[in-house]
VEXTIZA-564154 format. One record per atom (N, C-alpha, C): x, y, z. Coordinates in steps of 0.1 Angstrom, whole numbers, plus 5000, padded with zeros to 4 digits. Example, Ala and Ser with C-alpha at 12.3 -4.5 7.8 and 13.67 -1.06 7.14 Angstrom:
% VEXTIZA-564154
513249435078/512349555078/513249675078/512849785071/513749895071/512950005079/
//
This chain:
% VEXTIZA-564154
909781161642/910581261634/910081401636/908981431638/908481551640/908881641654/908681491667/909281571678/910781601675/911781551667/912981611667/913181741656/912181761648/912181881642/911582001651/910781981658/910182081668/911382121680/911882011687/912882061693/914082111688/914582121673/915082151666/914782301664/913382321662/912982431663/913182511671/912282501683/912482551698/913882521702/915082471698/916582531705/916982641696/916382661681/916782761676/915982921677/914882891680/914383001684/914783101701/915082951708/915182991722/916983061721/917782981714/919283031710/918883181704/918483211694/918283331690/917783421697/916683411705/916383511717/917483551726/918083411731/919183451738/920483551732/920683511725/921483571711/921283751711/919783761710/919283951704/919083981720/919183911732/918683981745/920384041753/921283921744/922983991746/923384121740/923184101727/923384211716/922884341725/921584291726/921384441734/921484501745/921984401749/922584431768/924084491761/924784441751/925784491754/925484671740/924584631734/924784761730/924584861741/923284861752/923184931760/924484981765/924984861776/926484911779/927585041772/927384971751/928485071751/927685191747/926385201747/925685341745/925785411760/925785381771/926085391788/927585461785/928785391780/929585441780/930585561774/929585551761/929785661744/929385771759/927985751761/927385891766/928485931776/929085861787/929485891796/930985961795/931685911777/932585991771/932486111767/931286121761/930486271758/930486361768/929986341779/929086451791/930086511793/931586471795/932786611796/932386711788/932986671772/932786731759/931186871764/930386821768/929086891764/929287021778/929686971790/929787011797/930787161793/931987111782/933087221785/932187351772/931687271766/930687331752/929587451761/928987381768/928087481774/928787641778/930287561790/930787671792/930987771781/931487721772/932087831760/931087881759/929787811756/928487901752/928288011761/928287991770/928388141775/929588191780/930288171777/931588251776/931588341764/931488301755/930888381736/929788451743/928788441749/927788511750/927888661758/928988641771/929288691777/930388851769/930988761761/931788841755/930988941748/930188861737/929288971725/928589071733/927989051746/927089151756/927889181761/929289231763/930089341767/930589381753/930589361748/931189391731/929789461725/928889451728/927489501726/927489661734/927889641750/927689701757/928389841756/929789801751/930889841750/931089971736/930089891726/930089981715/928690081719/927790111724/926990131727/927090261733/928290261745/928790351751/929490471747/930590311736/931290441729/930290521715/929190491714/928290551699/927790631713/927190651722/926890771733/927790881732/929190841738/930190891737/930190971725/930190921711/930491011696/929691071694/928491071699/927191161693/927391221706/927691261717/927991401728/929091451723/930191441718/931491501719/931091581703/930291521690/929591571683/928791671683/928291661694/926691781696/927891921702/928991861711/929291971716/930292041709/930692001697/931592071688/930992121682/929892111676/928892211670/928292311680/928192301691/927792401696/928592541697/
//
């Protein structure tokens, strides 16, 4: 009776291994596939990131010019 509790045992341990070595093959899979849906997404994200960045450093640049601009056209009206 004991050898049929042991093999009893050992199919249930050996089923369960098999069991959590699927699970994770297939979580792997759909974590392979989530990411592989993402990397567009991140890709078009980056662009904008410097697209915004691009903009505020001409918008930076831009005001900059024109505060040059107000303080000469200022100095020379008082002159």
């Amino acid at each position: 009776m004991a050898e049929v509790w042991l093999v009893i045992w050992v199919t249930l341990g050996l089923g369960s291994l098999i069991a959590l070595s699927l699970v994770g093959y297939r979580l792997k899979k759909a974590a392979e596939r989530v990411s592989r849906s993402i990397d567009p997404i991140d890709q078009k994200l980056k662009g904008l990131r410097l697209e915004v960045s691009a903009l505020k450093r001409s918008r930076l640049d831009r005001q900059r010019r024109l505060e040059a601009r107000d303080y000469s056209t200022t100095k020379k009206g008082k002159q």
